[in-house]
C-alpha positions in Angstrom: 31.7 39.9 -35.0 34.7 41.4 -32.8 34.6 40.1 -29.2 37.4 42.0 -28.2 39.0 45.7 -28.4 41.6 44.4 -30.3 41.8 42.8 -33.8 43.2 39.2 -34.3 45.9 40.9 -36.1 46.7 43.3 -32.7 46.4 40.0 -30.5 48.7 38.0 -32.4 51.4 41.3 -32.7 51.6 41.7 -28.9 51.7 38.3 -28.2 54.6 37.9 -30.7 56.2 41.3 -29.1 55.5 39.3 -25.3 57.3 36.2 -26.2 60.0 37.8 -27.5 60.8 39.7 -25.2 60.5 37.6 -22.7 62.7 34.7 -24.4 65.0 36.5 -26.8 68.3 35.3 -25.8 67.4 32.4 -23.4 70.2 29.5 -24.1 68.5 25.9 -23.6 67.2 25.9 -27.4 63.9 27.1 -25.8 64.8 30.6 -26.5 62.6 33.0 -29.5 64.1 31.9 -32.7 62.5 28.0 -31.6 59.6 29.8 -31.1 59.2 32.2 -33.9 60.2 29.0 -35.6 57.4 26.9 -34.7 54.8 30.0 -35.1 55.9 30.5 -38.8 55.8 26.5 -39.2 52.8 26.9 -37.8 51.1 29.0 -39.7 52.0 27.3 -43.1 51.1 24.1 -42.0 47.6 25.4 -40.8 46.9 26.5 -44.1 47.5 22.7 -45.5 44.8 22.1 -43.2 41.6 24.3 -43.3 40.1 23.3 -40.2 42.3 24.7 -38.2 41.3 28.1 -36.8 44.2 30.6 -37.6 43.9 33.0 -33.9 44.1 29.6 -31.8 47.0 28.7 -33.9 49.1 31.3 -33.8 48.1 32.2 -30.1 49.4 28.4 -29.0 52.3 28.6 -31.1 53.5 32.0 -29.7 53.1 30.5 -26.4 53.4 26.9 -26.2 56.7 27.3 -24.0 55.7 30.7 -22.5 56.3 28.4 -18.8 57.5 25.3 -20.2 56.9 22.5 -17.3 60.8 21.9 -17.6 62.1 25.3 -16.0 58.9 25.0 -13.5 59.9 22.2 -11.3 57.4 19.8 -13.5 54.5 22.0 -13.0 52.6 20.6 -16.0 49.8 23.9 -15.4 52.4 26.6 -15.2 51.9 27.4 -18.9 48.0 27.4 -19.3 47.9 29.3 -16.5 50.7 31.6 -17.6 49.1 31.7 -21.5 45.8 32.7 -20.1 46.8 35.4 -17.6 48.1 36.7 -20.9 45.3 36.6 -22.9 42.9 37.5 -20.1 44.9 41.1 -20.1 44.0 41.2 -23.7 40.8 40.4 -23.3 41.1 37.5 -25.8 37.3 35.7 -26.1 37.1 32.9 -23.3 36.5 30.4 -26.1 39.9 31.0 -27.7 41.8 31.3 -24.1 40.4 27.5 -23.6 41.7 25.8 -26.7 44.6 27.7 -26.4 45.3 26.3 -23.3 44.3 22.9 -23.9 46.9 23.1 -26.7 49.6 23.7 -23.9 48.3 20.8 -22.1 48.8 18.4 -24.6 51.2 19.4 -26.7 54.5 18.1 -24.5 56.0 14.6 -25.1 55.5 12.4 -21.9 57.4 9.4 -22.7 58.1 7.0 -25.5 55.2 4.9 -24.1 53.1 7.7 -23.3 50.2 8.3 -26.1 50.1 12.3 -26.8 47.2 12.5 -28.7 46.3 16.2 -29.7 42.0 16.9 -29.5 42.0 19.4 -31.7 43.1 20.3 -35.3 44.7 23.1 -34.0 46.9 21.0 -31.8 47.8 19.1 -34.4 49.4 21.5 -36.1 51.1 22.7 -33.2 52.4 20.0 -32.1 54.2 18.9 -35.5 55.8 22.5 -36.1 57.1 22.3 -32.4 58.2 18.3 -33.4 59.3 19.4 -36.6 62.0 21.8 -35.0 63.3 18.9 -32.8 64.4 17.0 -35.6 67.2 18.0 -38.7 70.4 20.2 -38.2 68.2 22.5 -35.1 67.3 19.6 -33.5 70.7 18.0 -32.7 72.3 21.4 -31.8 68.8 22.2 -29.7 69.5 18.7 -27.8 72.7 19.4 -27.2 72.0 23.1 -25.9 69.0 21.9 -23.4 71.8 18.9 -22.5 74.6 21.8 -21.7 72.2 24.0 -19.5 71.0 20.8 -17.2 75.0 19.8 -17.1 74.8 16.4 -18.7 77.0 14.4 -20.4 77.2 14.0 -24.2 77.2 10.3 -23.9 77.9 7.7 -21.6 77.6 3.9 -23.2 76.8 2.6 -20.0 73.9 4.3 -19.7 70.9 2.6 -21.5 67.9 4.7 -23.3 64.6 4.2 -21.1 61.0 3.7 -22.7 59.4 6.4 -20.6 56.1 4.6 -19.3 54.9 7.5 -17.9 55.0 11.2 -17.8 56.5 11.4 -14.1 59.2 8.8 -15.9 59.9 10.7 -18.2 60.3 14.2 -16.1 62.8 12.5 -14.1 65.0 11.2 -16.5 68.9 12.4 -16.4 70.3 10.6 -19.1 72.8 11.7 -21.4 72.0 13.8 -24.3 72.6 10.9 -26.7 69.7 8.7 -24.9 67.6 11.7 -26.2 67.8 10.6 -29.6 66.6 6.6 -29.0 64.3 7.9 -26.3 62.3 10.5 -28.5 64.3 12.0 -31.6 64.4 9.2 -33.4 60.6 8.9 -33.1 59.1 11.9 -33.7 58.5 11.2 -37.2 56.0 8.7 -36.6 54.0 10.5 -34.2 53.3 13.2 -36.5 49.5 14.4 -37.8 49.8 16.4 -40.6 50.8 15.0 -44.0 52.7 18.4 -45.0 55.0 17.7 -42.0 55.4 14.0 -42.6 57.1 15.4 -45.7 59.1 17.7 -44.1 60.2 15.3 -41.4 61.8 12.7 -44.0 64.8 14.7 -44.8 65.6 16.0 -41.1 64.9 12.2 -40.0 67.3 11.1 -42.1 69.8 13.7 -40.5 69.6 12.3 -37.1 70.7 8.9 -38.2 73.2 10.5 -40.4 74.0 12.1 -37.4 74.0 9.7 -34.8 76.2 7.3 -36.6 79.1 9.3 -37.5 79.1 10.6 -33.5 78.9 7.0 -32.6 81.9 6.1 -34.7 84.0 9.5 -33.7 83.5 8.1 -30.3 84.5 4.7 -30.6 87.7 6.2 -32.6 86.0 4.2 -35.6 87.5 6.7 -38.1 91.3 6.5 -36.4 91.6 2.8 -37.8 92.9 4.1 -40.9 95.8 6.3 -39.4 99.3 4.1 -39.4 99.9 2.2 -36.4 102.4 4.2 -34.2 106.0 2.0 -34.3 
C-alpha cells in the first residue's frame, strides 16, 4: 500500500531531475554523469541480487554525493542530512529516508585500514557501483579531475602512499594524485560485495596497473632509452 502521494516511479524521476540539476556540470569527477553512472550500475546490479529493495537503491544512488563530506569541510552528516531534507519534501516513508541515509553513512572509503562494511544489501550494491566507477578508463581520468580541483600534483616520488588508519587520516591526506592509486585504487577490487561487480572490476583492475606502469615509465623517461644518444 502507497505511503506517499507520489509513486516510487514519481520519487525516483524528481530525485533524478534534483541531482541533476544540482550537479550537471560540476568538474571534480563528482559531477551527474558519475552519478547517473552509479544509479544505472546500480540498478543492474540490484537485480543480480533480489534482496535488495529497488526505491532504497535507486534513492541512495541518486544521492550518495548529494553533500559529499569532501566539499563540506569533512562534515561526514552533511549528506544524510541533505538526502533526507529531500525526501522529507517528498514525503518519502520514514522507513525508506533511514536506510537511505544509513547508505550515505557508510558508503565512503575511510582509509586503507579502515573496515567499510555496508549493513545492508542495499548498501552493498551501492557501494560497488560507486567503487566500480573509480576503477577502469573513468576512474583514472576521475582521479586526476578531483586531483586538478584541490591543486595537487600529479606525482611527486618523494612522497610515499600512506595506509590511512583512520577516517580523520584519511580526510587529511594531501598527497599526490598518483598516491591515490596505492592508497585506494588499487584496492577497490577486493573490497567489493557483489559477485556481478567482482566481474566487472577484473577488466578495469587490470587498466589501473596497465595504467600506472606506463605513467611510471613516461616519468622516469623509461621509454626515451631507445632514442640515439645526442653526439
Amino acid at each position: 500500500m502507497p505511503t506517499t502521494a507520489l509513486s516510487a516511479e514519481q520519487i525516483i524521476t524528481q530525485t533524478a531531475d534534483f541531482v541533476r540539476a544540482k550537479f550537471l556540470g560540476e568538474g571534480s569527477g563528482h559531477d551527474w554523469a558519475h552519478i547517473r553512472r552509479v544509479w544505472l550500475s546500480s540498478r543492474a546490479l540490484a537485480a543480480t541480487l533480489p534482496a535488495a529493495d529497488p526505491l532504497v537503491t535507486e534513492l541512495a544512488a541518486l544521492l550518495h554525493d548529494v553533500a559529499d563530506w569532501k566539499f563540506h569541510a569533512g562534515d561526514e552528516e552533511a549528506g544524510p542530512r541533505a538526502a533526507r531534507a529531500w525526501l522529507t519534501g517528498l514525503q518519502v516513508d520514514e522507513s525508506v529516508i533511514q536506510r537511505v541515509e544509513t547508505i550515505i553513512r557508510e558508503i565512503s572509503f575511510k582509509g586503507l585500514g579502515v573496515p567499510t562494511p555496508m549493513s545492508t544489501p542495499e548498501g552493498e550494491v551501492v557501494q560497488d557501483a560507486d567503487r566500480l566507477d573509480a576503477i577502469g578508463a573513468i576512474g583514472v581520468a576521475r582521479a586526476f579531475a578531483y586531483g586538478g580541483h584541490k591543486g595537487r600534483p600529479l606525482h611527486d616520488p618523494e612522497v610515499a602512499p600512506i595506509i590511512h588508519d583512520s577516517f580523520e587520516s584519511y580526510k587529511q591526506n594531501t598527497a599526490p594524485t598518483v598516491n591515490h592509486f596505492y592508497e585506494k585504487l588499487l584496492h577497490l577490487r577486493e573490497r567489493l560485495h557483489t559477485p556481478a561487480a567482482r566481474r566487472i572490476a577484473q577488466e578495469r583492475h587490470q587498466f589501473l596497473e596497465t595504467f600506472l606502469a606506463q605513467f611510471l615509465r613516461e616519468w622516469e623517461g623509461a621509454d626515451l632509452a631507445e632514442l640515439p644518444t645526442p653526439a
